[in-house]
DSSP file (Angstrom, degrees, kcal/mol; ACC not computed):
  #  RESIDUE AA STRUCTURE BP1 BP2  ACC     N-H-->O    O-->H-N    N-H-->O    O-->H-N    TCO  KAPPA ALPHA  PHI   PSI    X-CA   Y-CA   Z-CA
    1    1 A X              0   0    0      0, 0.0    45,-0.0     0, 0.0    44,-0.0   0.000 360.0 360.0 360.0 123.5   -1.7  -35.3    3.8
    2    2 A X    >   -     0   0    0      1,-0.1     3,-0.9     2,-0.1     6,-0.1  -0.141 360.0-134.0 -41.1 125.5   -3.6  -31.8    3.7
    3    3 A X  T 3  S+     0   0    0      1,-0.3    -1,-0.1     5,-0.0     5,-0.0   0.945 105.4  48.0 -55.7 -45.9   -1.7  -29.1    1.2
    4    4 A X  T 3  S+     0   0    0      4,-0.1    -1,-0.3     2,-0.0     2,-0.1   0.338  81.4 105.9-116.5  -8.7   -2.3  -26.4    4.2
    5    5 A X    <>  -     0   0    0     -3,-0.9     4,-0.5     1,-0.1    90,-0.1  -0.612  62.5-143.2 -96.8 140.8   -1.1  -28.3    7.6
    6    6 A X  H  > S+     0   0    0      1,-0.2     4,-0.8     2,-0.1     9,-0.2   0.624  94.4  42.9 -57.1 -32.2    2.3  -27.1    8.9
    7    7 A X  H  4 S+     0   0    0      2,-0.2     4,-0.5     1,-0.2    -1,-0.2   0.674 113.1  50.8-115.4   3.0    3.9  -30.3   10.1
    8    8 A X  H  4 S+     0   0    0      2,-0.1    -1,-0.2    -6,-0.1    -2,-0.1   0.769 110.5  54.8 -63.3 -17.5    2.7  -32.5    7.1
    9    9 A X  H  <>S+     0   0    0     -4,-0.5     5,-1.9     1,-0.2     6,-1.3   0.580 114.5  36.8 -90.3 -16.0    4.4  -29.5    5.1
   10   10 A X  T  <5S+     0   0    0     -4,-0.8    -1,-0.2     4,-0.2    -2,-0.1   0.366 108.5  61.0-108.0   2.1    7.8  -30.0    7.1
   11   11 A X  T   5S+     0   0    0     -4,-0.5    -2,-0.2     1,-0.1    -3,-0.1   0.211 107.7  49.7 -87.3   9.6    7.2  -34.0    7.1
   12   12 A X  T   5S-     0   0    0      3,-0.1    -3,-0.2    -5,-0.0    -2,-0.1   0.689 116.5-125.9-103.0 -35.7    7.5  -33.1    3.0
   13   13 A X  T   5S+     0   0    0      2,-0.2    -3,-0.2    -5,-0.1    -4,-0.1   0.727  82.8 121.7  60.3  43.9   10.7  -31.1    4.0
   14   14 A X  S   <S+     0   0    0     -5,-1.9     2,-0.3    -6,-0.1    -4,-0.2   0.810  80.0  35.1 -88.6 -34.8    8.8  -28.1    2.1
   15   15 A X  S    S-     0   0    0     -6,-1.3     2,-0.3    -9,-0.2    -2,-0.2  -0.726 105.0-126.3-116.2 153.2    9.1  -26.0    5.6
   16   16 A X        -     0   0    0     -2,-0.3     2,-0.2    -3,-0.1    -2,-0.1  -0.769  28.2-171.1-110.4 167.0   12.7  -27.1    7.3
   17   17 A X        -     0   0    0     -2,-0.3     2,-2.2    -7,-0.1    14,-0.1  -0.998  34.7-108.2-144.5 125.5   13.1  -28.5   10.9
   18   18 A X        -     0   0    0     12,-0.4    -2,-0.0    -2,-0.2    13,-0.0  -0.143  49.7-143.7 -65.5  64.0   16.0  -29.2   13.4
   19   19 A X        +     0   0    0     -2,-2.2    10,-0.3    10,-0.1     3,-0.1   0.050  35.8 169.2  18.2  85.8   15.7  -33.0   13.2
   20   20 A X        +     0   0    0      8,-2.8     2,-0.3     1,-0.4     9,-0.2   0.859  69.4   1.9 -81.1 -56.7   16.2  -34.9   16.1
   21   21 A X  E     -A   28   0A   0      7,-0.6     7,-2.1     2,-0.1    -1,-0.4  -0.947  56.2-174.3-109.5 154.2   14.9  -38.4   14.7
   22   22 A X  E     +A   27   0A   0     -2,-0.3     2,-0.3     5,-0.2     5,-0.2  -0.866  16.1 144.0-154.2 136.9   13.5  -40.0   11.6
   23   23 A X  E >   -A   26   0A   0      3,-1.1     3,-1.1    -2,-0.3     2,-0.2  -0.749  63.6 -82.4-131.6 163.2   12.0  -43.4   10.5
   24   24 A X  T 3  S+     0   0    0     -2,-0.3     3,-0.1     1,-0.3    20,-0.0  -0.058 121.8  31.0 -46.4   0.2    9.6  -43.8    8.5
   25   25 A X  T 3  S+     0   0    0     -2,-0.2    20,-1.7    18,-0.1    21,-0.5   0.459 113.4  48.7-133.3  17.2    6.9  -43.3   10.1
   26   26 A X  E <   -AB  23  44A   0     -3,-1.1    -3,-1.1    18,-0.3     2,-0.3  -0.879  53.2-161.7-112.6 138.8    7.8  -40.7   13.0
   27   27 A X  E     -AB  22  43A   0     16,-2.8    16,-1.3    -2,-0.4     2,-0.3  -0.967   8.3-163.3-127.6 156.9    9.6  -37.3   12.6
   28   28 A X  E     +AB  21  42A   0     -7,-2.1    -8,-2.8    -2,-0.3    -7,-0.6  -0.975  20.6 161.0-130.5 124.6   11.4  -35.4   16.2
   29   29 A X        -     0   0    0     12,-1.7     2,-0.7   -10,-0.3    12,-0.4  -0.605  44.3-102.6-134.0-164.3   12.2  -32.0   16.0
   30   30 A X        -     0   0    0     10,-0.2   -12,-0.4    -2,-0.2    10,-0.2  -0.976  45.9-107.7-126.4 120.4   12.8  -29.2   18.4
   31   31 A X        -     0   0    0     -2,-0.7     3,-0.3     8,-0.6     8,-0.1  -0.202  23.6-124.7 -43.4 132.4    9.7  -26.6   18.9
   32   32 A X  S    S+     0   0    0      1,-0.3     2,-0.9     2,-0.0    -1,-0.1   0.973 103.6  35.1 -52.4 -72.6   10.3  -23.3   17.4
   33   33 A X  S    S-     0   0    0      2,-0.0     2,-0.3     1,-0.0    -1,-0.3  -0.838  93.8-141.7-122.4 111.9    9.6  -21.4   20.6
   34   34 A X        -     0   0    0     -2,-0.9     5,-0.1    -3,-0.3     6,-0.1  -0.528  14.7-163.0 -41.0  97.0   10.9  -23.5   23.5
   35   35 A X  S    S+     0   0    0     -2,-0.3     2,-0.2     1,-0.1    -1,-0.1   0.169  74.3   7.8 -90.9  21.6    9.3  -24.0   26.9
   36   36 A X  S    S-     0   0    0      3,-0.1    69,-0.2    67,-0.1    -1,-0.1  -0.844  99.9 -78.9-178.3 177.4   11.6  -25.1   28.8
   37   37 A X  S    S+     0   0    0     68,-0.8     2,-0.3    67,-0.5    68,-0.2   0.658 123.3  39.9 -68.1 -12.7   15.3  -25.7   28.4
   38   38 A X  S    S+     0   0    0     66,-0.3    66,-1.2    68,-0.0     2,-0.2  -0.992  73.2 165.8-124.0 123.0   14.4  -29.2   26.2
   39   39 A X  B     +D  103   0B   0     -2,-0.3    -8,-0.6    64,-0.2     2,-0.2  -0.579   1.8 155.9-168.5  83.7   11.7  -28.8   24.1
   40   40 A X        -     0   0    0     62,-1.2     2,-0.7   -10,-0.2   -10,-0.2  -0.858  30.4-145.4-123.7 156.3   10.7  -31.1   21.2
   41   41 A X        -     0   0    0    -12,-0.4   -12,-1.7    -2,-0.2     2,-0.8  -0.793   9.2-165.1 -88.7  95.3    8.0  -32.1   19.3
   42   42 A X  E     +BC  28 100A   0     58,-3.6    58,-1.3    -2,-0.7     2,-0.2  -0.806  21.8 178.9-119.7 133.2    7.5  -36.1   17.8
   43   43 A X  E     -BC  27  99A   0    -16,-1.3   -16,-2.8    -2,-0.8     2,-0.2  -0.679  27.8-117.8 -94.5 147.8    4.8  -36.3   15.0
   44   44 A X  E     -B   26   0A   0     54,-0.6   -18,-0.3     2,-0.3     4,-0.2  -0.566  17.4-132.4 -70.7 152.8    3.5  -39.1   12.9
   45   45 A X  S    S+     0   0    0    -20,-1.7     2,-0.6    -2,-0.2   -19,-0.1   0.484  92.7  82.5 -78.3 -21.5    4.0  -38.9    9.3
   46   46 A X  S    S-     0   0    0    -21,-0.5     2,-0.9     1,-0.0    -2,-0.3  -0.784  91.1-125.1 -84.6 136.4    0.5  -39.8    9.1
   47   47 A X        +     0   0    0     -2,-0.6     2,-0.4    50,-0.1    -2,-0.1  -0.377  38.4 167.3 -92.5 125.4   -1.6  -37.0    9.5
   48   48 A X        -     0   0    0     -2,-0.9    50,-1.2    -4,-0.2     6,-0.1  -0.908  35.8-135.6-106.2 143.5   -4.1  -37.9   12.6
   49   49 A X        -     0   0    0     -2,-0.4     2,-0.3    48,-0.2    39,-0.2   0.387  68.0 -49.0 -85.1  10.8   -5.8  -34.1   13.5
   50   50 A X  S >  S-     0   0    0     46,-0.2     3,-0.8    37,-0.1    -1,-0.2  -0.925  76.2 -59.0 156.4 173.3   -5.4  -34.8   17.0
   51   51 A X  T 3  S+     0   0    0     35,-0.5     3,-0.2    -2,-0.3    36,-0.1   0.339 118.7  66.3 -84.1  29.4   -6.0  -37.2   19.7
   52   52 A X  T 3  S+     0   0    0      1,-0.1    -1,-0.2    -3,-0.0    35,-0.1   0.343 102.5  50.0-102.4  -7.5   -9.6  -37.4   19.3
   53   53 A X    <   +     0   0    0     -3,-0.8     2,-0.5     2,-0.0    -4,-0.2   0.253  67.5 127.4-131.4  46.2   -9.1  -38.9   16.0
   54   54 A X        -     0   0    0     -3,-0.2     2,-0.1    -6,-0.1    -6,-0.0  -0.916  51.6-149.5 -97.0 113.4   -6.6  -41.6   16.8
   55   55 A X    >   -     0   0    0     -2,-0.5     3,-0.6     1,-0.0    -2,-0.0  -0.153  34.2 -99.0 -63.0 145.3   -8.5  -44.9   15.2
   56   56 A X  T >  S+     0   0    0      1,-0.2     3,-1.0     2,-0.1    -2,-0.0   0.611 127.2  60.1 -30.4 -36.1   -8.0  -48.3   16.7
   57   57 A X  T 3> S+     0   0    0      1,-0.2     4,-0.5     2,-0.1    -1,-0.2   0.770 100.5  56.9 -72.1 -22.5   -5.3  -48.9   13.8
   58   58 A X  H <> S+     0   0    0     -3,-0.6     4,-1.3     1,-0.2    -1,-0.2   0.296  77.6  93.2-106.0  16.8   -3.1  -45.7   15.2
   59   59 A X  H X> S+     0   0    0     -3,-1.0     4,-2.1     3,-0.1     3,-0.7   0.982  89.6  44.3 -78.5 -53.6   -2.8  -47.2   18.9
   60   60 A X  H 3> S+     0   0    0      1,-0.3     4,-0.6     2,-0.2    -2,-0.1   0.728 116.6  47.0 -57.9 -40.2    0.9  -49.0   17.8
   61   61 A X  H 3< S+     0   0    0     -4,-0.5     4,-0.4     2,-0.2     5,-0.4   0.946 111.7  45.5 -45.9 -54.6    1.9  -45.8   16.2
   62   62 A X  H XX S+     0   0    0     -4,-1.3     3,-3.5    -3,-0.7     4,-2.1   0.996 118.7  52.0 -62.5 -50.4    0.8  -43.6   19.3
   63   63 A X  H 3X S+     0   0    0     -4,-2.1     4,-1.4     1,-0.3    -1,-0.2   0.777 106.3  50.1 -14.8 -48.6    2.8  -46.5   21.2
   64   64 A X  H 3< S+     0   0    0     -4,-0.6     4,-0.4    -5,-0.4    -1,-0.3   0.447 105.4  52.8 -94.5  -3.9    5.5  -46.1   19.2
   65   65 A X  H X> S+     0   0    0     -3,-3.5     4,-2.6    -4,-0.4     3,-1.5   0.767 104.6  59.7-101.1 -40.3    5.9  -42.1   19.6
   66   66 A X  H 3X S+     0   0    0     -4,-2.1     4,-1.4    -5,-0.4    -2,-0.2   0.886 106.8  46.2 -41.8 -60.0    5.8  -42.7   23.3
   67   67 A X  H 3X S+     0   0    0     -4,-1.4     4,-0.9     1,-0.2    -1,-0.3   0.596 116.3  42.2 -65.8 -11.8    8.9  -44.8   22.8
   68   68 A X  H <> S+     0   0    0     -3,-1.5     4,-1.3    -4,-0.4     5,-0.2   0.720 113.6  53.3 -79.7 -29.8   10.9  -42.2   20.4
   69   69 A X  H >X S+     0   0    0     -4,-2.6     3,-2.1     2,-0.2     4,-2.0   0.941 114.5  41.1 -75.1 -83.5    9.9  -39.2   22.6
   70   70 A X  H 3X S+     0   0    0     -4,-1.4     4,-0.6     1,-0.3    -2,-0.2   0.555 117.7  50.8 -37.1 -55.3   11.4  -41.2   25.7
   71   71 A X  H 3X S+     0   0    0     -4,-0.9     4,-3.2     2,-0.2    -1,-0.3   0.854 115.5  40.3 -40.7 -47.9   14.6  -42.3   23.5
   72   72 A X  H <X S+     0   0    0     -3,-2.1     4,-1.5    -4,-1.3     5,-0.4   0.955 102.9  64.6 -71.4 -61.7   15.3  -38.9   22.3
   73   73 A X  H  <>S+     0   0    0     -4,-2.0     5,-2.0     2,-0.2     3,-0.5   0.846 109.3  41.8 -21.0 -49.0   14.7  -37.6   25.4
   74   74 A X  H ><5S+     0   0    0     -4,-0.6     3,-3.0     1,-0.2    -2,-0.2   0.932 109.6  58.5 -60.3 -64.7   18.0  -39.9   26.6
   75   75 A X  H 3<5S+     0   0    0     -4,-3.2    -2,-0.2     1,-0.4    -1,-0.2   0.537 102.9  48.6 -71.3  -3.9   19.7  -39.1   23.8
   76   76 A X  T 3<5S-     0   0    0     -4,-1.5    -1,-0.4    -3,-0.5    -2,-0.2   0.409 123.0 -93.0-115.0   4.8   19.5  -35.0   24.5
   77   77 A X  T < 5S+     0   0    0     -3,-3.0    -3,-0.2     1,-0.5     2,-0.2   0.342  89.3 116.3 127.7 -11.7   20.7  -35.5   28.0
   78   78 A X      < +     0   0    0     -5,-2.0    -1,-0.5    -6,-0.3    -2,-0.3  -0.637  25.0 168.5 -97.5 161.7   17.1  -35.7   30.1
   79   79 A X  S    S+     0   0    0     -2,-0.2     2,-0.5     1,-0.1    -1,-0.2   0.353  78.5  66.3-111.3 -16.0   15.9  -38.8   32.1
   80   80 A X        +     0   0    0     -7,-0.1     2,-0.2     2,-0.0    25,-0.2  -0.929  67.2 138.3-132.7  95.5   13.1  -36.4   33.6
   81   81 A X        -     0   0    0     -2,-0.5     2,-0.4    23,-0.1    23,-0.2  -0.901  44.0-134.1-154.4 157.9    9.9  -34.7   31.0
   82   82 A X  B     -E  103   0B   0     21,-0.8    21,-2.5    -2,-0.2     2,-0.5  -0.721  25.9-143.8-106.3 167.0    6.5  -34.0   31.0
   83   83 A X        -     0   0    0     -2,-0.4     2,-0.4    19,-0.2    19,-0.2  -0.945  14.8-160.3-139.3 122.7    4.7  -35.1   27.7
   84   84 A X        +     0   0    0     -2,-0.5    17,-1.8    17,-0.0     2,-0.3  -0.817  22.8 172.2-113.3 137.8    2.0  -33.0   26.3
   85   85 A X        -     0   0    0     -2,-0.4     2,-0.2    15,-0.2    15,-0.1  -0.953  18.4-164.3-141.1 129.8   -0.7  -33.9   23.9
   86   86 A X        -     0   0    0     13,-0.4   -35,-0.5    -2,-0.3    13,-0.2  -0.626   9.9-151.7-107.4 175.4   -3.5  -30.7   23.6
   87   87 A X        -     0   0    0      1,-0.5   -37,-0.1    -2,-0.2     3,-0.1  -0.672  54.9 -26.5-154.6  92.7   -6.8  -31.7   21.9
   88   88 A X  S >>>S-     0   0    0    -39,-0.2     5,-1.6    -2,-0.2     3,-0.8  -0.050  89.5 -56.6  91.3-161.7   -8.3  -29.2   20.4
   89   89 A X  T 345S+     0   0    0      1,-0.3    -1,-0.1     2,-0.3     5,-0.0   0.524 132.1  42.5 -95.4 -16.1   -8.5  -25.1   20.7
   90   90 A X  T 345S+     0   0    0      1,-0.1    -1,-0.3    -3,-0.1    -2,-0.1   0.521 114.4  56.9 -90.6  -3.9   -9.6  -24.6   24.3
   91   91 A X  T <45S-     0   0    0     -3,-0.8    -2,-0.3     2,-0.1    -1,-0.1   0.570 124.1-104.6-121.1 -30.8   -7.0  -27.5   25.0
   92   92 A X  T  <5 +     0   0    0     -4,-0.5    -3,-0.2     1,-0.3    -6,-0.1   0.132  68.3 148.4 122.2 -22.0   -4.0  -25.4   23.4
   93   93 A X      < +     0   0    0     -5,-1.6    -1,-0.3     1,-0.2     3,-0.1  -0.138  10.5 163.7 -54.3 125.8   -3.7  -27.2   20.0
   94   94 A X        +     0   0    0      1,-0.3     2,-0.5    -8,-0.0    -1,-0.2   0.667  64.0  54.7-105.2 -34.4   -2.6  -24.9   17.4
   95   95 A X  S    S-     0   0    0      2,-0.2     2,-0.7     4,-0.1    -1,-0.3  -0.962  80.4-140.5-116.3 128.7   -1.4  -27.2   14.5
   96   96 A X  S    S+     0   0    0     -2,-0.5     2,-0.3    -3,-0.1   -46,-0.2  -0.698  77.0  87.5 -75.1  71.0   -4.3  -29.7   13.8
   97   97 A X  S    S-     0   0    0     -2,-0.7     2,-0.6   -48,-0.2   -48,-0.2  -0.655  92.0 -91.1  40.2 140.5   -1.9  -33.0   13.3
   98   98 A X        +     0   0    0    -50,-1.2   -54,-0.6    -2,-0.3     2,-0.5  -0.709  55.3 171.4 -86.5 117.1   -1.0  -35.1   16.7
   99   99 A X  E     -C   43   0A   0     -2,-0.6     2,-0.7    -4,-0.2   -13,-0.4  -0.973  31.1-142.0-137.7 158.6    1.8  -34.3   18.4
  100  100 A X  E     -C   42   0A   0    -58,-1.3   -58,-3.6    -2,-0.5   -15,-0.2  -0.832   6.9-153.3-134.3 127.2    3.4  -34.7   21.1
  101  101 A X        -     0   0    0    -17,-1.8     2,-0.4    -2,-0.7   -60,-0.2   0.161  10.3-168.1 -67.3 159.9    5.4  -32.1   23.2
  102  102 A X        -     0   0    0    -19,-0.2   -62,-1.2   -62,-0.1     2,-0.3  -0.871  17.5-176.6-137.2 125.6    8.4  -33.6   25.3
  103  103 A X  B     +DE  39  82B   0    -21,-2.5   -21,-0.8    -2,-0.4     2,-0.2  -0.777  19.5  96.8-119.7 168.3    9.7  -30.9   27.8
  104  104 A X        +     0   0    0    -66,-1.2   -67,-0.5    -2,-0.3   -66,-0.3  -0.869  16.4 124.2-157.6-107.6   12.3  -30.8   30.2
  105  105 A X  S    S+     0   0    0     -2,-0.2   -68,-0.8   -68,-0.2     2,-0.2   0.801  96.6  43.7  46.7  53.6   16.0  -29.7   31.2
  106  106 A X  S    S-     0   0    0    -70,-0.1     2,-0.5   -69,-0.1   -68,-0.0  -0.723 105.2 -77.9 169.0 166.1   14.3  -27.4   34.6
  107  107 A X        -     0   0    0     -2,-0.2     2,-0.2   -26,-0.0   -26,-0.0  -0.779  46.8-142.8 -96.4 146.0   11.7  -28.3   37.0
  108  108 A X        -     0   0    0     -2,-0.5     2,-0.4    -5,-0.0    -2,-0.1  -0.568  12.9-135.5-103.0 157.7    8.0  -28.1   35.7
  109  109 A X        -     0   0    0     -2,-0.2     2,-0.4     2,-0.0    -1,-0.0  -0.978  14.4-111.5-124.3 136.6    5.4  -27.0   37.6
  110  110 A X  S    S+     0   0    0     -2,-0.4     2,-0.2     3,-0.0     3,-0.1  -0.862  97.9  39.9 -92.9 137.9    2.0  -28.3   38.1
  111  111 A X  S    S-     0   0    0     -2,-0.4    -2,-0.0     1,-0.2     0, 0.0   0.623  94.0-129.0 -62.1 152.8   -0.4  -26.6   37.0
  112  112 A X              0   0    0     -2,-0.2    -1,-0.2     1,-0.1    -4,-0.0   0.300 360.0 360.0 -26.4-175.8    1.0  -25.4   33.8
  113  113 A X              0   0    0     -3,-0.1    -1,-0.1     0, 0.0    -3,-0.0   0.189 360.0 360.0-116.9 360.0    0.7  -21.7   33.3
């Protein structure tokens, strides 16, 4: 994991997080500034820089966040979320690690803003 990335540096528990899940190889947390009234984040503990550099080996992982975001999701009260993944700096990505937004609690509108 890179000394300098933000979310390996709170999968360390160096930077603290409100927690939503962890296993061992996924962390869920709730985004620091919210965009909509549910508004969490689930990360691999491996650090991938994005989804352009998700390997053939990291589809059951990426698989497997789909099915934590979508559990957690339950478990805070939505049935009904958009799921964001940016890829790269015209794309929105700010922290180079894959993650993936979960939104909901209001109705989204397409396009984004």
């Amino acid at each position: 994991m890179p000394d300098t990335c933000l979310f390996c540096k709170i999968i360390k528990g160096e930077i603290p997080s409100d927690t939503l899940y962890e296993d061992d190889q996924l962390l869920a947390f709730r985004d620091i500034a919210p965009a909509a009234p549910i508004h969490f984040l689930v990360i691999p503990k491996k650090h991938i820089s994005g989804p352009s550099a998700v390997a053939e080996e990291d589809e059951q992982l990426i698989g497997r966040m789909m099915r934590v975001g979508s559990k957690v999701a339950k478990k805070e009260g939505i049935e009904q979320f958009r799921v964001v993944f940016n890829n790269g700096e015209e794309a929105g990505q700010t922290v180079f690690h894959i993650h993936m937004h979960i939104l909901g609690g209001r109705n989204l509108s397409w396009p984004p803003g």
